[in-house]
C-alpha positions as CSV (number, residue, x, y, z in Angstrom):
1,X,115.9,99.8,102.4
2,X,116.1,95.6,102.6
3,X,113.8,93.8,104.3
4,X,116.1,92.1,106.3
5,X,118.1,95.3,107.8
6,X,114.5,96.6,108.2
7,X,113.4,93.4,110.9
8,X,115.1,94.7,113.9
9,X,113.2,98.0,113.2
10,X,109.9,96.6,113.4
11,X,108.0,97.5,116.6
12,X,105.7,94.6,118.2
13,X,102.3,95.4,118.9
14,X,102.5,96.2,122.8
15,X,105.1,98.9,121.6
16,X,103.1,100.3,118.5
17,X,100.1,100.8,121.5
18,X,102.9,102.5,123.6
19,X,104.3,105.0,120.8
20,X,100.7,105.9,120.0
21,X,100.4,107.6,123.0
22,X,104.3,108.6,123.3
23,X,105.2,109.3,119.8
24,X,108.7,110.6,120.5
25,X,109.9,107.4,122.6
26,X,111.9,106.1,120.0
27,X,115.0,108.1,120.2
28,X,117.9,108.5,122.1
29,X,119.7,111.8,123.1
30,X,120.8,113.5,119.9
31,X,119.1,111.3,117.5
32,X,116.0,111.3,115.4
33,X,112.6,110.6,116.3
34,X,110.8,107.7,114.9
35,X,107.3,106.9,114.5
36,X,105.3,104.0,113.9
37,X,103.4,103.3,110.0
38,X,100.3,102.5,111.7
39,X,99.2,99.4,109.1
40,X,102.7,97.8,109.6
41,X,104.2,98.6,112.4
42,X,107.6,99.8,111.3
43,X,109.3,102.9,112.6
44,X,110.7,105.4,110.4
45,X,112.7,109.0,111.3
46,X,110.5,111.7,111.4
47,X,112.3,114.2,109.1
48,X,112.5,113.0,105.2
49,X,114.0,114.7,102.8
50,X,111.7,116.1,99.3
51,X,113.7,116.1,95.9
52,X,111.4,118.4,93.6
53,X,114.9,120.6,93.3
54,X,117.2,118.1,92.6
55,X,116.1,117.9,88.6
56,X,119.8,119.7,87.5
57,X,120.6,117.1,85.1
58,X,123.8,116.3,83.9
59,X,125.3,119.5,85.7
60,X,128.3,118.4,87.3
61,X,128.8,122.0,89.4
62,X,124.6,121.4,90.3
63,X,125.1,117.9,91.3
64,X,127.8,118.4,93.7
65,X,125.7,120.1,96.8
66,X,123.0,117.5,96.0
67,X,125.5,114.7,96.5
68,X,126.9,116.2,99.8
69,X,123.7,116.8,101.3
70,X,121.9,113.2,100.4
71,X,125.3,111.8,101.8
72,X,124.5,114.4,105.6
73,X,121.5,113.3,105.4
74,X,122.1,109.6,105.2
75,X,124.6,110.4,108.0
76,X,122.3,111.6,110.4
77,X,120.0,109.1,110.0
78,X,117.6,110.1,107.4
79,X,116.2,107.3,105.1
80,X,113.0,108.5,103.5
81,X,113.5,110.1,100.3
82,X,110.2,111.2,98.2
83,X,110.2,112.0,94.9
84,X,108.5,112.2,91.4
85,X,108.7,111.7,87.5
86,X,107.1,115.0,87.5
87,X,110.0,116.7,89.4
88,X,112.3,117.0,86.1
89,X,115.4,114.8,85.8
90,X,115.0,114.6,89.8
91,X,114.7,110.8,89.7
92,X,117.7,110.1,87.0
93,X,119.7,112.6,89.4
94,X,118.8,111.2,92.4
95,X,119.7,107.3,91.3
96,X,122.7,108.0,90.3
97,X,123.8,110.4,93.3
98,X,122.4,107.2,95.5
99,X,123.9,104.9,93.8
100,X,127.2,106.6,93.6
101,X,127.6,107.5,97.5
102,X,125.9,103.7,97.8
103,X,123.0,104.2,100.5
104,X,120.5,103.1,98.7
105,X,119.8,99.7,101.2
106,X,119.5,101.7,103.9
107,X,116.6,104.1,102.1
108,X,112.6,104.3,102.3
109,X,112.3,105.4,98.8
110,X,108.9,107.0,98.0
111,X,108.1,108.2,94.0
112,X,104.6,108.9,92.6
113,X,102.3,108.2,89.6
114,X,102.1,111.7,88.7
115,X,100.6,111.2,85.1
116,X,97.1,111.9,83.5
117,X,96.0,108.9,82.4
118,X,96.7,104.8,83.5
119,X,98.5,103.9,80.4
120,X,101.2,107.0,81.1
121,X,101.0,106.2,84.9
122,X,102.2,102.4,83.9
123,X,105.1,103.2,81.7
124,X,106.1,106.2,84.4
125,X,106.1,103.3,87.3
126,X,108.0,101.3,85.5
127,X,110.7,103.8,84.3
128,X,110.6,104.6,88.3
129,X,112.1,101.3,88.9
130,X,114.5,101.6,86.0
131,X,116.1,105.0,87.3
132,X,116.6,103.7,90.8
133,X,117.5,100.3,89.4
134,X,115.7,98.1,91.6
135,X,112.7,95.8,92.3
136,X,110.7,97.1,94.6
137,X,109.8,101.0,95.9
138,X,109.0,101.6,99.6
139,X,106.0,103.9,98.9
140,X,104.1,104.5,95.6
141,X,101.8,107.7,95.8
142,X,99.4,108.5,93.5
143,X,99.7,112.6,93.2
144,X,97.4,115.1,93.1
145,X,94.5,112.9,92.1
146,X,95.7,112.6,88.3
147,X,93.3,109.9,87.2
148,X,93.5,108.9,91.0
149,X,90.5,105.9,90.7
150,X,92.5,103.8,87.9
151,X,95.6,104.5,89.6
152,X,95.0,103.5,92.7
153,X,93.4,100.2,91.4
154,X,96.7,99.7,89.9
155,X,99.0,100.5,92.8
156,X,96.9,97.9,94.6
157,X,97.7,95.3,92.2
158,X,101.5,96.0,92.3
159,X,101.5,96.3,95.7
160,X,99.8,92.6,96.2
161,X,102.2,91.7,93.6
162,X,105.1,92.3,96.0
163,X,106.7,95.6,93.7
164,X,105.4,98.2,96.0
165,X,105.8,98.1,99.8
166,X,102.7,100.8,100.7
167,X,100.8,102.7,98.3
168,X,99.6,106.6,99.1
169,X,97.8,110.0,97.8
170,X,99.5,112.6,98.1
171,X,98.5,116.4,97.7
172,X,99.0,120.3,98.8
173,X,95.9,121.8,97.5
174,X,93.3,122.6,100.1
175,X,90.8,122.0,97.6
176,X,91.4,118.7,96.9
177,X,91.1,117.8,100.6
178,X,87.4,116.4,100.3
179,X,89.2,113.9,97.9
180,X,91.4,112.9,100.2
181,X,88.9,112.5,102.7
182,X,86.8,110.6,100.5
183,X,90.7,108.1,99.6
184,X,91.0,107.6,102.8
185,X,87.3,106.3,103.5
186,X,87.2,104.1,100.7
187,X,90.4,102.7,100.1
188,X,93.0,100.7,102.4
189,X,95.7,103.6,102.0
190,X,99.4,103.5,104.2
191,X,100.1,106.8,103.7
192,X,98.5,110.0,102.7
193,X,101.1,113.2,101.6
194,X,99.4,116.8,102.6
195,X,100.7,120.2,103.8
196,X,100.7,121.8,106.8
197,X,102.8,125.0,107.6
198,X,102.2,127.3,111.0
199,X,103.0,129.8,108.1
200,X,100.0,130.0,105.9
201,X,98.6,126.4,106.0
202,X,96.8,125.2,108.8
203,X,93.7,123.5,107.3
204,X,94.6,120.1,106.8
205,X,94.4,120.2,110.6
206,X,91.0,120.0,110.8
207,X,89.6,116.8,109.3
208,X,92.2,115.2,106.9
209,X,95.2,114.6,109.5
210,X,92.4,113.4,112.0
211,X,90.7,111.2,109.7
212,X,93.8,109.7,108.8
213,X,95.0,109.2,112.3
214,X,91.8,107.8,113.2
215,X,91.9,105.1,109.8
216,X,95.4,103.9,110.7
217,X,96.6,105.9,107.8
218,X,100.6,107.6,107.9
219,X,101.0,110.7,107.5
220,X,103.9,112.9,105.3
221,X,103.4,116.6,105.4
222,X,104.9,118.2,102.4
223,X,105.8,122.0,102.5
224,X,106.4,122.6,106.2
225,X,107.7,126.0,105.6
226,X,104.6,126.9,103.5
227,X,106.2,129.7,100.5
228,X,105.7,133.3,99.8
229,X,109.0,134.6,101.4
230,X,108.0,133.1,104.7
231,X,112.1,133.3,105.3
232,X,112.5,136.8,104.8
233,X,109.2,137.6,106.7
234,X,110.3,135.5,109.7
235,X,114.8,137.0,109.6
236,X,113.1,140.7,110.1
237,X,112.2,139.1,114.0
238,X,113.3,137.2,116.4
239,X,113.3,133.6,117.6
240,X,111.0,133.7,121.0
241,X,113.0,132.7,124.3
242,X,110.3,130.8,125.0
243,X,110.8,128.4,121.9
244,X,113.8,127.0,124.0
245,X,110.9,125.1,125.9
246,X,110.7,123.2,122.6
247,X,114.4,122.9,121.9
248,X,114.4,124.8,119.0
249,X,117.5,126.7,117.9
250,X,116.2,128.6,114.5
251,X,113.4,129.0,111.9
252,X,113.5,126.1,110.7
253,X,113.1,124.0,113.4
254,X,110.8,126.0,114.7
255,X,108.9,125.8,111.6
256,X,109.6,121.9,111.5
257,X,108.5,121.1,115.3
258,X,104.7,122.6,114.9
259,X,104.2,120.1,111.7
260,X,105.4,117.5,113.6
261,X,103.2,117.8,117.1
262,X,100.4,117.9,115.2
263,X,98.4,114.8,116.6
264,X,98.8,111.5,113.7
265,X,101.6,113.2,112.0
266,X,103.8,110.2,111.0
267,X,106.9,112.7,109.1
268,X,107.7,115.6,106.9
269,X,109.5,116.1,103.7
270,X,111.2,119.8,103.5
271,X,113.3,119.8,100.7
272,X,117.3,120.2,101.1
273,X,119.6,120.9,98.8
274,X,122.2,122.2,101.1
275,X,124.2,120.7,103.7
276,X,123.9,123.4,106.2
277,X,120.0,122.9,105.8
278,X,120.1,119.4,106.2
279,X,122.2,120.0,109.7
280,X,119.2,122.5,110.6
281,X,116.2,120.9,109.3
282,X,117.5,117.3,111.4
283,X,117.8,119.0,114.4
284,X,113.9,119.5,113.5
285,X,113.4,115.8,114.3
286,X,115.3,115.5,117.3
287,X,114.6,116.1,121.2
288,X,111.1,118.1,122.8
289,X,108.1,118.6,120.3
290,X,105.6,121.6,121.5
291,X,102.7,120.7,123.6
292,X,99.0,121.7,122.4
293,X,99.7,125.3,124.4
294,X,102.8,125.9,122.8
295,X,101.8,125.1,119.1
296,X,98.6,127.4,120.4
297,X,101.2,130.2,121.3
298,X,103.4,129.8,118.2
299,X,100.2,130.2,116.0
300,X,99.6,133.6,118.1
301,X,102.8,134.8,117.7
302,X,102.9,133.8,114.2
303,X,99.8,135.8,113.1
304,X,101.2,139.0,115.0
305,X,104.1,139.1,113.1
């Protein structure tokens, strides 16, 4: 996304105050929320889109759904995209489908330094920039702690350099969450990357997504649906009557909503592969967000399932 179609975007102080206590203010009827990155200010839509199934390389008949739902999601006003060189030929899919439906200005484009060691994180960042052919990256994560010191120190010096617009750690592993804890103490982070799922992944709840929220640090949740079949589990009942309260029309959203009314989340990341799930998962980011009894009452109903 360029800077300059990014400047009407940018909330002033007075506002960023106001959306911290109304985080769903900035949308109208039938559009996406956005929220504010606390250390700049910016608003971005609250539904992002993960890539770690897009790595179908040169498969034409692959390719296809990938390239309709990037261009549904661009549509209905998605822009973050998060990825990683980790995530097989995800990022040489992913530039060229961008590049071919031509959205790439209007993206927040998030990749990782997903390698063991500094000297494999450095040639992996720049390869990042190579596959997306361009200057500078939105977000630059360092993931699952993979040398994490050395690479942080190093996402610091690109970001001061100007490459890198906000630098992150991301993970999904409860027992790395005392790390994170630790990252987000002692470093000047934008953004941290954790799960949270009603389904089977609550704990992040506790003290990392409050830490966070009270250090000024965004917030992506990654896996919002959690895994193990929660699907399958969930099509065997029914959607409550009450989840109407919450303007939630399936699973999904559902699913979705609880992520996002936890307190200091900033977004999520489900991954999409399909159009219809795109049109589903955006509805996710769009109208009433539980309150603390519903989210309470969701949990309840969950666990009785």
């Amino acid at each position: 996304m360029s800077i300059t179609r990014r400047t009407f975007t940018k909330a002033s102080l007075g506002v960023s105050a106001l959306m911290a206590t109304q985080p769903n203010m900035f949308a109208m009827e039938n559009e996406i929320i956005k929220r504010v990155i606390p250390s700049s200010g910016e608003v971005m839509p609250v539904i992002g889109v993960g890539t770690n199934r897009y790595g179908v390389g040169n498969d034409q008949s692959a390719r296809a759904p990938l390239k309709a739902a990037l261009a549904k999601f661009h549509e209905l006003g998605g822009t973050v995209v998060d990825t990683a060189p980790t995530y097989g030929s995800s990022e040489v899919v992913l530039g060229e489908l961008i590049s071919e439906i031509g959205i790439q200005k209007d993206l927040f484009l998030a990749s990782k330094v997903d390698r063991r060691n500094i000297s494999d994180n450095t040639v992996g960042f720049h390869e990042s920039f190579k596959r997306f052919d361009t200057k500078k990256f939105d977000l630059m994560q360092v993931h699952n702690f993979k040398d994490w010191e050395n690479s942080l120190a190093f996402l610091k010096e690109r970001k001061a350099a100007g490459t890198i617009r906000y630098i992150g750690m991301t993970t999904h592993m409860p027992s790395q969450y005392d790390l994170m804890e630790k990252a987000i103490k002692e470093h000047a982070l934008d953004f941290i990357q954790v799960n949270l799922s009603l389904a089977n992944q609550r704990s992040s709840s506790e003290r990392v997504i409050p830490m966070a929220k009270d250090n000024g640090v965004a917030v992506l949740i990654n896996r919002p649906f959690g895994g193990g079949g929660v699907f399958s589990k969930l099509s065997k009942a029914k959607l409550p009557a009450w989840a109407t309260e919450f303007e939630s029309e399936s699973w999904a959203q559902f699913l979705l909503k609880y992520a996002l009314s936890e307190p200091g989340v900033t977004a999520t990341i489900p991954g999409m592969t399909k159009t219809r799930h795109v049109m589903d998962n955006m509805k996710g980011g769009m109208g009433r967000m539980p309150s603390a009894n519903l989210r309470k009452r969701q949990e309840r109903f969950f666990d009785d399932l």
